[in-house]
N, C-alpha and C positions, 0 to 999 in steps of 0.2 A: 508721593510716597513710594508707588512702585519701583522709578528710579533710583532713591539713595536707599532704597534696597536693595537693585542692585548691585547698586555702589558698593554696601556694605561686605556683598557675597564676595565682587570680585578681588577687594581688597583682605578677604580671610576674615571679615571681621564680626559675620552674622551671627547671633544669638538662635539656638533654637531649643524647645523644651524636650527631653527624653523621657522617658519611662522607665524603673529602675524595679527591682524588687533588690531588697536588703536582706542580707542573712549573716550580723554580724559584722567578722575582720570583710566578707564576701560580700559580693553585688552582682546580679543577673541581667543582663542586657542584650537584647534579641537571641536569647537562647544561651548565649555565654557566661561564665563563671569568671570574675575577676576577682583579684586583689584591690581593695577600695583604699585610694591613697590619696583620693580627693574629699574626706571625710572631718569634718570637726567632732566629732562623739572621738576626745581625747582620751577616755579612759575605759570607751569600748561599753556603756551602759545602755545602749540601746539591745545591745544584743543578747544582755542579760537575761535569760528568760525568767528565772528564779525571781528576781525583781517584779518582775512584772505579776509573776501568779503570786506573791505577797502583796503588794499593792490592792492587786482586786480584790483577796482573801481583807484586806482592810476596811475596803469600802462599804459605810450604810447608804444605801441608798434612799433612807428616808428624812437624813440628814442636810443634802443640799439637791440644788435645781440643776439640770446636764449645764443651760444657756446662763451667761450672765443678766441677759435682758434690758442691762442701758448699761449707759454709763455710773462710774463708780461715783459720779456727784449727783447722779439721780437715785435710782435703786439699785445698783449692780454692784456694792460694795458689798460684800460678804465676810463674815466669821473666817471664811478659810482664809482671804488675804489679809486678813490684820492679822491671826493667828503667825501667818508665812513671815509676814513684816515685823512681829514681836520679836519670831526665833533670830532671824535675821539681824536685829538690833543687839540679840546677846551676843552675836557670833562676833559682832564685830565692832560692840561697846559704844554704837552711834544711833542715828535713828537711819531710820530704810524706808525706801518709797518704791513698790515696785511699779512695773510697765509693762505692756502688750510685746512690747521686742526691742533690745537694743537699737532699731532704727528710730521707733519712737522715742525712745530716750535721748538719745543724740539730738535728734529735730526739733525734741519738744524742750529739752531742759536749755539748753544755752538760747534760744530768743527768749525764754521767760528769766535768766539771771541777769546779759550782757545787754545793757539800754544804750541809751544815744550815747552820751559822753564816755563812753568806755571802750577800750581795745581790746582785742584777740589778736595771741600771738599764739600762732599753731604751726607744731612739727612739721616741714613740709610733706611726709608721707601717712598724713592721720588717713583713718578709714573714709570713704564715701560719704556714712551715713553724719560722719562732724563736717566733712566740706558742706552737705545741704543744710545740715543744722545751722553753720556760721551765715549761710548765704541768707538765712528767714531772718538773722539779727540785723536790726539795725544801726547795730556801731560800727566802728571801721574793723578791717583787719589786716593781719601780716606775717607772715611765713619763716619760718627760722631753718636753716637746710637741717637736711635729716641728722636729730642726735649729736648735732654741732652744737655745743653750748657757747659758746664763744661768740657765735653768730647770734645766737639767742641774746647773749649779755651785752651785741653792741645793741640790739634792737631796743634791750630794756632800758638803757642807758638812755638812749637818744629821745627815746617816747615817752618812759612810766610819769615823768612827770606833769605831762600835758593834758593826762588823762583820769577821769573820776574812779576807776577799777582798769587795772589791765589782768586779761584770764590766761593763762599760759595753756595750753590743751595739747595733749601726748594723749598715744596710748601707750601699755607698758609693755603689753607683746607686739611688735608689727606684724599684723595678718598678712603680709606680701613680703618682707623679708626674715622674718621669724628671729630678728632682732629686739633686744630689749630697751627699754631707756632708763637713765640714771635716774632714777627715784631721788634719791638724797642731793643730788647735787641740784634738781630740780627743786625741791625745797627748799634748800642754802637759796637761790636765787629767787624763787618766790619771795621768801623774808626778808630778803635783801634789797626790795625795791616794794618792797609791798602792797605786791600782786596776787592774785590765787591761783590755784593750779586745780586742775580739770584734766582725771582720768582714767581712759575708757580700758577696763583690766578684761574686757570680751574674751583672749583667748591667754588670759591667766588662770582665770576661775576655774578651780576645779584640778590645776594641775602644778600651781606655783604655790611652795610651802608647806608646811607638816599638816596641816588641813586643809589643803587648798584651797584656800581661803585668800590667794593674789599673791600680788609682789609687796604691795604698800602693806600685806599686813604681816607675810613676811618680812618686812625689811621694820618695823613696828612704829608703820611712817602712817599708818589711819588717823589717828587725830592730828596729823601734819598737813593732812591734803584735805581741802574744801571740798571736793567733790569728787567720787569715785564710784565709777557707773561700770556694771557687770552685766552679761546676758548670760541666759538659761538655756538658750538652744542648742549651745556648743559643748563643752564637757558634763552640761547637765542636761542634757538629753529630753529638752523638754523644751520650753519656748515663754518666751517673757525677758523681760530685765530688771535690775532693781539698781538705785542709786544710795549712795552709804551718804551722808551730809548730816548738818545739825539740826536742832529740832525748827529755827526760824525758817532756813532753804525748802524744810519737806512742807513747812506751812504754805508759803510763797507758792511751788510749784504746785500743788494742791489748788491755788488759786489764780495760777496763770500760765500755766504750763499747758497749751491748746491738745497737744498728743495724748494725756490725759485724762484736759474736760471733754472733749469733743469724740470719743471712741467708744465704742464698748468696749466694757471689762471682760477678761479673761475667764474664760468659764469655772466654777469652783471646780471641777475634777481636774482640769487640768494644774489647778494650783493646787489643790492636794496632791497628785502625782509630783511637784517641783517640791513642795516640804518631805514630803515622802525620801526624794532622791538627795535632796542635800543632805540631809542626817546620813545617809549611807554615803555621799561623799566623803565627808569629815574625818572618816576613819577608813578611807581608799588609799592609806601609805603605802602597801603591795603594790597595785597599781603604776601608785606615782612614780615610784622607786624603779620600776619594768620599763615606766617608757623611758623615764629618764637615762634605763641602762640600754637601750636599743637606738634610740637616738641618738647617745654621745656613740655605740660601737657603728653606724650608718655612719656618722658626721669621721672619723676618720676613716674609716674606708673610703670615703670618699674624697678624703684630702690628699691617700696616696697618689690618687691620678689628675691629672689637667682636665677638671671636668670645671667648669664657670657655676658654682654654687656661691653662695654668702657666705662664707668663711669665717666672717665675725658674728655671724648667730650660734647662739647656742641651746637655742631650744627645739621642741618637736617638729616645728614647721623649715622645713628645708626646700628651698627656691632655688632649681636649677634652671639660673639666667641663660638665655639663647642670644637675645639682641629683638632678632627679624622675627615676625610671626610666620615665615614660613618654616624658616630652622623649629620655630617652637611645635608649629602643628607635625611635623616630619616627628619630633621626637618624641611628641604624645602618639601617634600611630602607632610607631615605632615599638612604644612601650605599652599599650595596649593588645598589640598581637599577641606580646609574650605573657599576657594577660594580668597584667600590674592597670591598675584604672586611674589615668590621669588626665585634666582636661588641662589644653592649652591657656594660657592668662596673659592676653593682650590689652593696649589699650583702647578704651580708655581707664579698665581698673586698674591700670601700671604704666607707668609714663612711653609715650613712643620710644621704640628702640630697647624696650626693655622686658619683653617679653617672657616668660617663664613658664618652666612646669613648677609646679608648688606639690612637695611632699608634705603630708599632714600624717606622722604619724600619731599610733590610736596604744591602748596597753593591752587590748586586743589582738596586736599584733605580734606575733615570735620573733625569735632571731632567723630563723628558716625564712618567714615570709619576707624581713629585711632585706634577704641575703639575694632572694629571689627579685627584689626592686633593683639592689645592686647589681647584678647583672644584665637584668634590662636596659640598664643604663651606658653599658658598657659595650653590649652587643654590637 
């Protein structure tokens, strides 16, 4: 162990845990004031205070227990998460199953749908938490390259028919290239080879469509897609997941889905705070409207010059590619003195040679503070 620790330090590649306090767009570390540009709280609600002294001003406290105290198939089901799961199912006309965190959800849904005889075909750049999920299933799998459908359509071609179920699995924002994927043409394909589709809208929620409420439900593709799986920690400021599917899938998972049966449930305050914040999502068009307009003004300032970003993304998360993790660490220094907060993104969360800083913009943020990353960047 000591050694490929080491190893790890010498190659740049060591993980270590910090201390932060938060104050909002701000973040304090070892005395310093930064710009937080490493942030998922897309529309700035963690820093809400107002939010918060209404939420507490809400709370009976004779109403529910702090602990869940098991799990949700023992005692730890509560009023607050069927109530979360009812609202949930109006917003978005299906039924809803929620979960302790998008990891779980990943982990635990796809080994309890995709059995022996069935295939996974997944975008080669899905999240972490679908590689480990695919990896607990026991059917085969196969990789279609990034957002290449063509590649995808020889894969379907060649396989859908060998196999009892094939799952297609995207997500629809890429958390490393802040790229999206074709919903509809994904669909056309699904139907077309009569497959289902499986996806993970993590950093949609909350920030894609007039409620944000995703892309699939923007795009008014929710009863077109089999499975559509959200997390809370990110634009809803709060923590958990939920899966949108029909009413047999939420039976099923309820009955085999280990992440589940096997945890404790999510505390009721914490899931009153998550119904709480989604209502006030719903009607965050201001918001969404702000980052949308600070994002697209970032993304051409920064197309005027030869900086190595994704180009073809168009959303909040903007990925200034380096290659080498040492260019990347240099440039996260770099941009931290000037006190923009950004942590270097090597592999293995992004393929060798692909190193990056990742902007995450929040609607907490101004055009000053933008303008302020832009020149750190240029410096």
């Amino acid at each position: 162990m000591p050694d490929r620790l080491k190893e790890l330090r010498e190659k740049g590649l060591l993980r270590e845990l910090k201390r932060f306090r938060q104050d909002g767009v701000y973040l304090e570390y070892n005395g310093k004031n930064y710009i937080n540009l490493s942030s998922n709280d897309y529309l700035g609600i963690s820093g809400i205070k107002d939010f918060q002294t209404e939420f507490f001003a809400s709370l009976d406290a004779n109403s529910f227990h702090m602990g869940a105290l098991s799990s949700r198939l023992l005692t730890g089901n509560s009023a607050c998460t069927e109530n979360l799961e009812t609202y949930l199912s109006g917003l978005y006309g299906r039924e809803c199953l929620v979960y302790n965190s998008g990891y779980h959800a990943n982990t635990g849904i796809l080994p309890a749908i995709a059995e022996k005889n069935d295939l996974i075909v997944a975008d080669k750049l899905v999240h972490a938490s679908i590689i480990d999920g695919i990896r607990l299933c026991t059917c085969e799998f196969k990789r279609y390259k990034h957002n290449d459908y063509n590649d995808l359509e020889r894969i379907l071609e060649q396989y859908a028919g060998k196999y009892r179920t094939v799952y297609i699995v995207t997500e629809s924002i890429f958390s490393m290239d802040g790229d999206t994927a074709d919903l509809k043409r994904l669909a056309e394909l699904k139907d077309r080879y009569r497959a289902k589709l499986y996806v993970d809208e993590a950093h949609a929620f909350g920030v894609t469509g007039e409620s944000g409420l995703g892309c699939a439900h923007s795009q008014q593709l929710v009863h077109r897609i089999e499975y559509i799986v959200f997390t809370l920690g990110k634009a809803g400021a709060s923590e958990g997941a939920f899966i949108v599917c029909d009413s047999g899938t939420k039976q099923w998972l309820i009955n085999k889905s280990r992440t589940l049966i096997f945890t404790t449930a999510t505390p009721p305050v914490n899931i009153l705070w998550t119904h709480f914040i989604i209502k006030k999502i719903v009607g965050m068009n201001r918001e969404r409207e702000h980052l949308r307009q600070i994002t697209e003004r970032l993304r051409d300032r920064l197309a005027g010059h030869n900086i190595p970003y994704n180009i073809l993304g168009n959303t909040h998360i903007i990925p200034i590619v380096t290659g080498e993790n040492d260019k990347c660490i240099a440039l996260s220094e770099k941009m931290q003195s000037k006190g923009i907060w950004v942590m270097p993104v090597r592999y293995p969360s992004v393929p060798a040679g692909q190193a990056r800083i990742r902007l995450s913009l929040t609607a907490a943020m101004s055009n000053e503070h933008t303008d302020l990353v832009y020149e750190s960047i240029l410096a």
